[in-house]
Structure formats: C-alpha cells, structure tokens
N, C-alpha and C positions, 0 to 999 in steps of 0.2 A: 807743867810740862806733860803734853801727853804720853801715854805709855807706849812704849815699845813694844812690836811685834816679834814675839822669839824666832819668828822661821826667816824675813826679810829687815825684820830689823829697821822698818819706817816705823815714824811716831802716828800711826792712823789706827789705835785701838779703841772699840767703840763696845758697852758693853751690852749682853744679850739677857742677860737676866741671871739666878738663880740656880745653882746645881742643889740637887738632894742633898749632899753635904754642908751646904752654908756655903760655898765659894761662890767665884764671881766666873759666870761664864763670859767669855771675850771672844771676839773678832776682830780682824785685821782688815779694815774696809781697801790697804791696795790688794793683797795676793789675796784676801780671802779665808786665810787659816784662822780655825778657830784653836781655844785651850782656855782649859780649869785655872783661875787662877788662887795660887793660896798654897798653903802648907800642904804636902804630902809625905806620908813615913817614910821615915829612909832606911835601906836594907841595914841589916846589922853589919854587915861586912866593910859597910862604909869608911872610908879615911875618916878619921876625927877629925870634926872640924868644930869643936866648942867654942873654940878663940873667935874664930871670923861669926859663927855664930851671934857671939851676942855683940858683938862688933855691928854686925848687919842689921842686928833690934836695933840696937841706941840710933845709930844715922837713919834709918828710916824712922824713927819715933821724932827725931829733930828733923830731920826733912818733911814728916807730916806737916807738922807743927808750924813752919815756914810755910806750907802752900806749892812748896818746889818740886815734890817729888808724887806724894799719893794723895788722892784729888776723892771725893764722893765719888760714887758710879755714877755716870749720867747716861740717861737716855733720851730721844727724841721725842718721846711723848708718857705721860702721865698711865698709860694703859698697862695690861699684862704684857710680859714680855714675849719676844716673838717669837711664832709658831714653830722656829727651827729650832730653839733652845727647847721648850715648851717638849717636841717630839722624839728629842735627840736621846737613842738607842743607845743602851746598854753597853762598852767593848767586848767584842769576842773575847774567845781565848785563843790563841796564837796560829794554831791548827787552822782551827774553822776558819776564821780569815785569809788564812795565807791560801786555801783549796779556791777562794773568790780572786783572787788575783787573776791577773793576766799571763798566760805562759807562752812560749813560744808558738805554741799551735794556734795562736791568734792573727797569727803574722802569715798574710798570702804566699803562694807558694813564687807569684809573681813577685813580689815585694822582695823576697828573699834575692830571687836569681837579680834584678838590677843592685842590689848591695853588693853580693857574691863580687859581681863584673866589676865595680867601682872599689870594691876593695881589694880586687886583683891589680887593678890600674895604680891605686895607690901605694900597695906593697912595694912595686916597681917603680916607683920614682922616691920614695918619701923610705929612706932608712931612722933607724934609733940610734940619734947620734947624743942625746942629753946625758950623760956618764953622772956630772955634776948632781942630776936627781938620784939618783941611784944611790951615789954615796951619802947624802945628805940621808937618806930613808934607812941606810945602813945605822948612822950615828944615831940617828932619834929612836930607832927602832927600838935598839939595845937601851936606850938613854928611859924609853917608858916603859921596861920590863920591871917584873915584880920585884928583880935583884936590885936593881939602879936605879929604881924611878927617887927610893925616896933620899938619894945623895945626887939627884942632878938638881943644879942650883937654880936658883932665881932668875937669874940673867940669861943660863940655857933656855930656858921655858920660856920668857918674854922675849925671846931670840925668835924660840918658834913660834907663836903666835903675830908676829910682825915682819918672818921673813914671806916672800913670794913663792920659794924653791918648793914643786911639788905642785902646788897650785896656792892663790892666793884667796884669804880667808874673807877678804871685803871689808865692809864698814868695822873699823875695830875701837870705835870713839867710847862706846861705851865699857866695853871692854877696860881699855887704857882709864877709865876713869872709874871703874873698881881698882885697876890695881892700883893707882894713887890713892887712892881711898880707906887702902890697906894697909898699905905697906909693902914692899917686896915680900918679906918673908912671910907674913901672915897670904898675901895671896899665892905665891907659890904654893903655900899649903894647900889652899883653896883649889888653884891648880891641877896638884899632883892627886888630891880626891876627886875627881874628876875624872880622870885620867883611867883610875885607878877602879872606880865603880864602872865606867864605861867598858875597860879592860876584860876585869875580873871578878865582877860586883854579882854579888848571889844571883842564883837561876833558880826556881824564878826568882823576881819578873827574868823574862827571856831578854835577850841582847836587842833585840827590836824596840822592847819597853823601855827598858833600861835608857834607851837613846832619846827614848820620846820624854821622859822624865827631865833628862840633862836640858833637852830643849824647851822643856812649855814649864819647868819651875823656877821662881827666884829665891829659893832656900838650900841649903847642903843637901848631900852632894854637889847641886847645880852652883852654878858661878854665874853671876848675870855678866851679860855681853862675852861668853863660851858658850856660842848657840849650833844650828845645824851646819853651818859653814867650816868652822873652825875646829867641830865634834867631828865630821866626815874625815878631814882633811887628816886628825890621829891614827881614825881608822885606817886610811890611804897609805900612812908609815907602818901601823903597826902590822898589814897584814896586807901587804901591796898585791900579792896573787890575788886577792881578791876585791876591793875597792878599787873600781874607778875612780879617780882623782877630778870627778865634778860633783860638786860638794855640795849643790842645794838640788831638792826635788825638783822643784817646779820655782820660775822665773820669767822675767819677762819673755825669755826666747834663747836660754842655755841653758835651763837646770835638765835634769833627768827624765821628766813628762815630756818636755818640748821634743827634746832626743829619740823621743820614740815615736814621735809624731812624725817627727820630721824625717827621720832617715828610717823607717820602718812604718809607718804608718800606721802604728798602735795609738791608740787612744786610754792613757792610766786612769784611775781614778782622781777626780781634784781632789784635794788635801782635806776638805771640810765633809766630802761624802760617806756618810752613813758612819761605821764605827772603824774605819780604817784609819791608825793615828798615824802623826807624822812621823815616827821613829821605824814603824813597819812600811809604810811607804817607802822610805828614805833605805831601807834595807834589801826590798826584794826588788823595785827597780832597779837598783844597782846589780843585782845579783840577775834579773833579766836581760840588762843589757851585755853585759859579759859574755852571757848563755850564746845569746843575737851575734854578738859580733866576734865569735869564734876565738881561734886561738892561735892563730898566723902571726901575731905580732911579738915583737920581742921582747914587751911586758904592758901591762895596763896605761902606763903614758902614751905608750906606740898608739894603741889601743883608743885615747880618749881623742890623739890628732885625728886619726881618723874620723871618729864620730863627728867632730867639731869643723872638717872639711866636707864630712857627704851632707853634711845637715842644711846645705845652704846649696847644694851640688843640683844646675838643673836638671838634671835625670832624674831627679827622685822628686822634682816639682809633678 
C-alpha cells in the first residue's frame, strides 16, 4: 500500500532521499507537499499517549512484516537523491518567515475596489441564516476546552470528526481505520492529545509548528488520518473569530492559495517552497484572508460564502 500524503491524503508518496537525521524525506507527486518522515520529540506538555504508543509499534511491526503497510524507500533510479532534497534549507524561526509572507499590500489597489463592489452586492442579497453552525461551534467549543475536553466521550469526538456541520473534513477512511484499530477509548485518547497539543501544547514550538507537526508525523501527539483538514476545521470551532472554515491550504481549486488567486489576485507560496512548512502556511493564509476580506460579515461562515461565490465571479476573471 502506498503511503499517504498528510496534506491531500492521496496514496502518491514517493521518496526523495535522506534528511541529516536519518529520516526519510517524502513527496506527494499529486499536490506536491513534501515532509520528514519518522519519529519527532514530543513537547512535554503532551496528553499521554503510552497505551496507543506501543499499540502503534506492535501493528506496524506486524503490518511491516505482512508487506501491507511499510514498504523499503523506493526510488526511480540507483543515483543520489535529488537536487531538491540534496538543497533543501534549514526552517526559519517563526519571525523571520512570517516578515516573507505576503500581506495585504501585495494586493492592487484595483484588485481591492472590484472585491469592495462585489462584496457590497453580495452583502445585499446573501444574509447569515446558518444558526445550526453556530450552535454546533458553541457545543464543541466548550466540549475541547481544557475543563471538558478530557470527560467528552468517544462517540462526541467520532461524532465530530464525521459530521459536515462547519465545514466538512473529506477523505476520513484512514482516519476510521485508526480508530478501528484502536479501540474507541484508546483512540479518543489519541484524539483528545491532539486536540489538546494543538490547543494548548508548549510555546515553543509556536501554534504554526505545532500544526505542522500534527500534519506531517505518524507518532503522538499526531494521530494518522487527523491531518490538515480535520486539525483546521478544531481550530474553526475552537476560535471561530478567527479561522475561516476552509480547511486545506492549497487544492485542486478551493483551498486557501486558490482563494487568493482567485478573488484577490495574490499569488502564496506552494507548500514545497523554500522553508515555509505547512502548518505556517496553513496559519497566516487564513489569517491574510480575514485581513482581505474585512469585517462586514456576520462571522467567518458569512465570510467564507462569500469568498467561495467571488472566486468563480466574472468580474474578477
């Protein structure tokens, strides 16, 4: 079984070679994301996860074993590995990257005024009638707080991860087949440390890292198949003034890059460029497009119709 991409979550991973540490650096040959694969430290502050721990050695040591799950690295030819891995820059530290981003002032003065005008048009036809989201973000809100999180049950939590309300999480197969794998209760655990590092989890790493870690490892804190979809969509509940409720970066033609292409005519960095990872992408995009698309609307849902209507709107062709 080929390996799965933690950003798109196609089985199209192909490896690049060699990290300084011993790990296996990967690519996603559809979207392109690359990430370190292998063990990384977990902050101290982490939910204990010992039990799904060594739960997660023995099945991957028998799934090796079988042929089903972890495979030799393969590459396309016999030679050193290639020039991208071979080149591939150091991570910033959090600052210094974030000053390279894209800000508003990147966005024509023209660009701006036909949004302005189409999100005037829009305001006036198109009210926030979804109540039902609201209170669902109400309930989970409280339900992943530091008070609650760790008496919401199993069946909450695989409730949330398989309902639509908010926005919907996509491919969840893998997913569903950790938590069969588990058991409810041992993955609710798994779950709720997630959750809970994502949340609250030591600074540093910064909440940028912190997201990038949930997405690109398959050890605790992380939870394979709880990847960038389904991590946004927490953030979305937990802190809804702020997360737009589109939940991957970049896609074939709705994640967050597209969005800015499209109805602002920004151009973000792709996922694989230089040492911007995905967790810092995934973080100031979202916090760009908010910036962009003002604050007229009656909360961030209002907010994402709109984005999701200008984006395809011929005036902005």
């Amino acid at each position: 079984m080929a390996l799965a991409c933690p950003t798109c979550e196609e089985s199209a991973a192909e490896y690049l070679g060699m990290a300084d540490d011993g790990r296996n650096m990967m690519r996603c040959t559809a979207c392109g994301h690359e990430w370190v694969l292998g063990a990384k430290p977990v902050s101290p502050r982490a939910v204990s996860q010992t039990t799904r721990s060594r739960s997660t050695t023995t099945r991957t040591a028998s799934r090796s074993s079988a042929g089903t799950r972890t495979a030799s690295p393969r590459t396309t030819g016999s030679g050193p590995a290639p020039r991208a891995a071979r080149e591939r820059r150091p991570v910033e530290d959090v600052e210094t990257a974030r000053r390279r981003f894209p800000t508003v002032d990147a966005v024509s003065r023209e660009r701006r005024t036909r949004v302005e005008r189409l999100r005037g048009d829009f305001l006036a036809e198109v009210e926030l009638t979804d109540d039902e989201a609201g209170r669902y973000r109400d309930v989970y809100r409280q339900a992943f707080s530091a008070e609650y999180l760790p008496m919401t049950t199993p069946n909450a939590l695989k409730d949330f991860a398989t309902n639509s309300v908010v926005a919907r999480a996509g491919n969840l197969s893998r997913f569903n087949e950790e938590w069969r794998s588990l058991g409810s209760q041992r993955a609710a655990e798994a779950f709720r440390g997630v959750i809970e590092h994502l949340l609250r989890g030591e600074d540093p790493p910064a909440p940028e890292d912190r997201l990038t870690e949930l997405i690109t490892s398959e050890d605790p804190p992380a939870m394979p198949g709880f990847r960038e979809s389904m991590l946004t969509r927490v953030l979305c509940v937990a802190e809804p003034e702020r997360f737009l409720p589109v939940l991957v970066y970049t896609s074939s033609s709705d994640g967050k890059r597209e969005i800015a292409r499209k109805v602002f005519g920004l151009e973000l960095p792709a996922p694989e460029a230089g040492s911007q990872t995905i967790g810092r992408l995934a973080y100031w995009s979202n916090d760009l497009l908010v910036e962009l698309v003002g604050h007229l609307f009656g909360d961030l849902e209002h907010a994402r119709q709109f984005l999701w209507w200008a984006k395809d709107h011929p005036a902005l062709r």
